[in-house]
C-alpha beads as a LAMMPS data file, in Angstrom:
LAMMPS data file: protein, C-alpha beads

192 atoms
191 bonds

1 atom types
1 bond types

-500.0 500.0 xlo xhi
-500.0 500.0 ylo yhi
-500.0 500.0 zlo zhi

Masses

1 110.0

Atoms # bond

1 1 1 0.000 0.000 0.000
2 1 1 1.490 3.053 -0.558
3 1 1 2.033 6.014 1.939
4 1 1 -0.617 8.934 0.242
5 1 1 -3.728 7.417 1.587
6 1 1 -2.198 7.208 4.956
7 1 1 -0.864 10.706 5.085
8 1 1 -4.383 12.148 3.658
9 1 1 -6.523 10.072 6.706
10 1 1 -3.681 11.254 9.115
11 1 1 -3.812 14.996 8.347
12 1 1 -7.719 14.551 8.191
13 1 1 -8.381 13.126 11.326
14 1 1 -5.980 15.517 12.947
15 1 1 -7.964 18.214 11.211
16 1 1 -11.154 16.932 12.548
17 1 1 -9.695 16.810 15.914
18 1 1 -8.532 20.824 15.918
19 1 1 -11.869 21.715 14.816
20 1 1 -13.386 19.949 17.547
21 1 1 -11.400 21.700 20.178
22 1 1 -11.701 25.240 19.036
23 1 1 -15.789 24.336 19.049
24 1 1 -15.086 24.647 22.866
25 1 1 -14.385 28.100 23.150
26 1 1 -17.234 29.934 24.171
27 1 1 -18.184 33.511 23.313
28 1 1 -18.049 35.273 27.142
29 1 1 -21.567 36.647 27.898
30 1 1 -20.430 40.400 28.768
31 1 1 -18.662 42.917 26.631
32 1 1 -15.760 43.857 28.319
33 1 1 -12.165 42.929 28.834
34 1 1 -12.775 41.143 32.142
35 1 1 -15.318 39.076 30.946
36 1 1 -12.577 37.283 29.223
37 1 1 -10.807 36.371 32.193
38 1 1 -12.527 33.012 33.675
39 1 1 -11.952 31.639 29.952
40 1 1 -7.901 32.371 30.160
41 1 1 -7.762 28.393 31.561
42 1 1 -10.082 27.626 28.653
43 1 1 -7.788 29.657 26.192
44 1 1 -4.756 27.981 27.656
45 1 1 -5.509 24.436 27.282
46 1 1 -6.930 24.835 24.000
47 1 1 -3.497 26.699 22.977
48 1 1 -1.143 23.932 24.937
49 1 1 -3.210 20.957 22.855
50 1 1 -3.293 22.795 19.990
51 1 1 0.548 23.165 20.032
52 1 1 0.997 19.474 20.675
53 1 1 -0.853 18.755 17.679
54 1 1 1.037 20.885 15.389
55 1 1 3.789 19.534 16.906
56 1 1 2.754 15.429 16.223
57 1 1 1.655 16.227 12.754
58 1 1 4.923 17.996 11.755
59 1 1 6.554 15.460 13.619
60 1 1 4.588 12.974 11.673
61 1 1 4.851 14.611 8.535
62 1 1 8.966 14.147 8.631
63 1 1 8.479 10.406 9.326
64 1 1 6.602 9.441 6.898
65 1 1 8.577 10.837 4.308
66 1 1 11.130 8.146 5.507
67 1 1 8.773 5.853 4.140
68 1 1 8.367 4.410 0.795
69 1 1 5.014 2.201 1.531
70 1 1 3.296 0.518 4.721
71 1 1 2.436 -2.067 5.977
72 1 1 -0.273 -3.569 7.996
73 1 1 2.262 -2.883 11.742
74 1 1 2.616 0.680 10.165
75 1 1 -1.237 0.987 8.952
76 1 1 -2.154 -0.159 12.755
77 1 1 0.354 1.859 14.791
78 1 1 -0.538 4.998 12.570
79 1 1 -4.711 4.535 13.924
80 1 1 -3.495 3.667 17.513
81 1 1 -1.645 6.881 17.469
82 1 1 -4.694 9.083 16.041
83 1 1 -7.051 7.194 18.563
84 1 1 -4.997 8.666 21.554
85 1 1 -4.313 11.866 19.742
86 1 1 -8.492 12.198 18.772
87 1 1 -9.215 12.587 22.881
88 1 1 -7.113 15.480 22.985
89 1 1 -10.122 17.755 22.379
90 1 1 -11.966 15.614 25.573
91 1 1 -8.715 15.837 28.072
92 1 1 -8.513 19.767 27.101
93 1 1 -11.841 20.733 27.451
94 1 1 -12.030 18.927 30.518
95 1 1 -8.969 20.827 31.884
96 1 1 -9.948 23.982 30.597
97 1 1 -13.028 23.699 32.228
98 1 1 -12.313 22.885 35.107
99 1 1 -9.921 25.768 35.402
100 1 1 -6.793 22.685 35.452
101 1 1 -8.169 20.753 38.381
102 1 1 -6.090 18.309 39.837
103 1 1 -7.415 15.167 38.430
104 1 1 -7.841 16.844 34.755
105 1 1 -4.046 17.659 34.669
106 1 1 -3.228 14.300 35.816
107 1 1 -5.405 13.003 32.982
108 1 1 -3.932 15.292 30.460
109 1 1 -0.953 14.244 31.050
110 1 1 -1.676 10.821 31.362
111 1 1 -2.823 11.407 27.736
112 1 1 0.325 13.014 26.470
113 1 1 2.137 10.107 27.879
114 1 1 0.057 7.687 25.992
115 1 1 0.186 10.097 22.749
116 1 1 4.217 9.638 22.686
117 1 1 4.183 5.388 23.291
118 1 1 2.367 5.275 20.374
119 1 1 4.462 7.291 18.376
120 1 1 7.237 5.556 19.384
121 1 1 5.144 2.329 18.425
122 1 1 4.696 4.071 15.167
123 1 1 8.289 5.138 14.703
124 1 1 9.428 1.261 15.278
125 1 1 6.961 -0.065 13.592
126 1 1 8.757 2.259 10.491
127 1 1 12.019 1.403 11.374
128 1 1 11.795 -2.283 11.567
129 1 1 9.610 -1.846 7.541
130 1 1 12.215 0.415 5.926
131 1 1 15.522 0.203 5.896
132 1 1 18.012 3.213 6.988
133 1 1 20.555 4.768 5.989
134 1 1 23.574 5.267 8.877
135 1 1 22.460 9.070 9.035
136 1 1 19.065 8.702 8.995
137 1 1 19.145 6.330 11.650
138 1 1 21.498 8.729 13.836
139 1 1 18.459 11.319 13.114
140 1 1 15.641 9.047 14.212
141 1 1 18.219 8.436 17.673
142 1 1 18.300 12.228 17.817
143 1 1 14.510 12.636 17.707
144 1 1 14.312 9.632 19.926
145 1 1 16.401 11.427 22.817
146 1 1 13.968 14.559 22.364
147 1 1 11.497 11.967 22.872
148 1 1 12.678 10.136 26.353
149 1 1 12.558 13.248 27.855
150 1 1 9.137 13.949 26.813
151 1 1 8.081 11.165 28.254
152 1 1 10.062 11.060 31.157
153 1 1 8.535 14.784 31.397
154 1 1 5.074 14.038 30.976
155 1 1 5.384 10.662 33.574
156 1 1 6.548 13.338 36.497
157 1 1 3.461 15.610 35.058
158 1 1 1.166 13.013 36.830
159 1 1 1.830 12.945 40.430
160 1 1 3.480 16.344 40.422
161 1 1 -0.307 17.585 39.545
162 1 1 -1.427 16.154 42.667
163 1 1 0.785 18.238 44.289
164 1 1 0.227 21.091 42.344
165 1 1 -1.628 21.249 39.017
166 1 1 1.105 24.036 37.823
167 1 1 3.980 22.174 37.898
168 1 1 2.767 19.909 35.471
169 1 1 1.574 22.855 32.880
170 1 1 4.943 24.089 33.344
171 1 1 6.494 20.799 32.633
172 1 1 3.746 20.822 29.192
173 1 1 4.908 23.541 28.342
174 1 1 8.353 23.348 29.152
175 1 1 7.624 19.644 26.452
176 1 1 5.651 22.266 23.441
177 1 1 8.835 24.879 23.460
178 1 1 11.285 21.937 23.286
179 1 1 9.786 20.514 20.043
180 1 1 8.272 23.372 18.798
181 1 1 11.272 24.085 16.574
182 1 1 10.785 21.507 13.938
183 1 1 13.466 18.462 14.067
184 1 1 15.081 18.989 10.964
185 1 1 17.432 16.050 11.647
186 1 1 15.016 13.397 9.141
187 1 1 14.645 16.254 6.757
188 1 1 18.539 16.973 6.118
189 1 1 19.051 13.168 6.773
190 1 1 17.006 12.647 3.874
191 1 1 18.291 15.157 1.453
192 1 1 21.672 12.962 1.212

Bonds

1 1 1 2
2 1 2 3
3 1 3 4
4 1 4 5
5 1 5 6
6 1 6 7
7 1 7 8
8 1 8 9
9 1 9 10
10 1 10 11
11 1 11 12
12 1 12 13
13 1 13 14
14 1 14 15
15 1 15 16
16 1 16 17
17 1 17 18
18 1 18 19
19 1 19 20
20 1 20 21
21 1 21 22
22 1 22 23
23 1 23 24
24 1 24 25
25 1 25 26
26 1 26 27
27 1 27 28
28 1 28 29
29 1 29 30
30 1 30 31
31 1 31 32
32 1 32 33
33 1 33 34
34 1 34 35
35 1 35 36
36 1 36 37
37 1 37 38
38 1 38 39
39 1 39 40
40 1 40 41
41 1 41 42
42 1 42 43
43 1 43 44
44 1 44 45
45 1 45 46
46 1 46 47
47 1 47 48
48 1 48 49
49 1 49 50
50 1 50 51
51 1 51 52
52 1 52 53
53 1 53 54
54 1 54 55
55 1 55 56
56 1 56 57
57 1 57 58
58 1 58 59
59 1 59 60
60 1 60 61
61 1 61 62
62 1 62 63
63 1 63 64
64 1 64 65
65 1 65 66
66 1 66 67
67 1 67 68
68 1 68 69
69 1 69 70
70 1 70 71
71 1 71 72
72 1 72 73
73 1 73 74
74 1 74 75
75 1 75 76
76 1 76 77
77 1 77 78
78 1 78 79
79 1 79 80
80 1 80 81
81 1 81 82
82 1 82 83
83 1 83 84
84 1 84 85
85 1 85 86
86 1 86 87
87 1 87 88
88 1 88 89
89 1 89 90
90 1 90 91
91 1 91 92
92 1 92 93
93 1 93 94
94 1 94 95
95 1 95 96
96 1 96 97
97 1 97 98
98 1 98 99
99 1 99 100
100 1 100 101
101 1 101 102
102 1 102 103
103 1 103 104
104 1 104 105
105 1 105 106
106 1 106 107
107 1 107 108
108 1 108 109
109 1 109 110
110 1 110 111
111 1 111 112
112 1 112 113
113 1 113 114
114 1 114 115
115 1 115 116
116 1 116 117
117 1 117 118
118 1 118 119
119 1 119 120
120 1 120 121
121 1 121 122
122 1 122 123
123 1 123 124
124 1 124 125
125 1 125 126
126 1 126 127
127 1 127 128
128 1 128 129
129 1 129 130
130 1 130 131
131 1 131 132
132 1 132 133
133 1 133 134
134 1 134 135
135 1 135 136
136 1 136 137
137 1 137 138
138 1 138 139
139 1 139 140
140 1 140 141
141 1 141 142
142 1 142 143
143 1 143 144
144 1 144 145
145 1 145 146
146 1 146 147
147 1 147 148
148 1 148 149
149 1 149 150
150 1 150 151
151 1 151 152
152 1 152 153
153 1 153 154
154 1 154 155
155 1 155 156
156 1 156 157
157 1 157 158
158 1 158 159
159 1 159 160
160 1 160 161
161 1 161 162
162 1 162 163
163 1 163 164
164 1 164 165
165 1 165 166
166 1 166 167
167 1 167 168
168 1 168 169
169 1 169 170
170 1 170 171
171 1 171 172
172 1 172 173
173 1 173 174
174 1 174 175
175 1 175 176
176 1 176 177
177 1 177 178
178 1 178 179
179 1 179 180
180 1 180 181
181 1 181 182
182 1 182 183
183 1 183 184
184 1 184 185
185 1 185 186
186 1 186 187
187 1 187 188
188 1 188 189
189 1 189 190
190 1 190 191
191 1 191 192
């Protein structure tokens, strides 16, 4: 199978999912400046998650030009990636909300730990399918570092909400500014 129809239902579905969220932001009630102020947690989350999105589909958008055609592991990982990446809109709104209670931080980050296994998943399942090139694969082990500490970042997120619910948006946030500059380590590894 070749890689177009699985880019086109990727960038779909992650279109569908960024429409969704910014259907939660609600038009304040009052006209003035300070009506706008108990949706600043509802403008936050919606701006964290919709970072992290941009951030998977570039992300995503580099790997997959590392490969030629997929699989049935690559097909799979690829819809096990969009199904965590599709309750984004729920975890936000729910934080948002809920003006990043406790519990809703924990989930959110909970989520974002789940969202990065299955990329990984997705990234081995793409290794194991194509084979690299030497640089390419010293790009992927660059990305891959970037990566750990995401993880390792968002696993802290969840008890450290308990204790208090900033330290984890801190630690998001601290995760969005790190990747936010695209990895251009594929792309250049690819132009050789």
């Amino acid at each position: 199978m070749t890689k177009t129809r699985l880019e086109a239902f990727s960038d779909g579905v992650l279109a569908i999912v960024i429409t969704i969220m910014v259907l939660e932001l609600k038009v304040p009630h009052g006209d003035t400046l300070p009506d706008l102020v108990p949706l600043l947690p509802v403008f936050f989350s919606y701006v964290l998650s919709f970072s992290f999105l941009a951030i998977y589909w570039g992300n995503h958008h580099h790997l997959l030009h590392t490969v030629n055609h997929v699989n049935s592991r690559i097909l799979w990982a690829n819809i096990h990636l969009l199904f965590w990446l599709s309750l984004i809109p729920f975890a936000t709104a729910w934080m948002g909300e809920n003006a990043f209670g406790k519990t809703t931080v924990a989930v959110y980050g909970t989520l974002l730990l789940v969202c990065g296994i299955a990329y990984y998943i997705l990234q081995t399942a793409i290794a194991r399918h194509h084979p690299m090139s030497e640089k390419l694969e010293h790009a992927m082990k660059k990305q891959s570092r970037k990566g750990i500490i995401s993880q390792a970042c968002y696993f802290i997120s969840i008890p450290a909400a308990f204790i208090h619910e900033w330290i984890s948006a801190a630690l998001f946030v601290a995760v969005a500014l790190m990747w936010i500059v695209p990895d251009r380590n594929i792309e250049n590894a690819l132009k050789d």
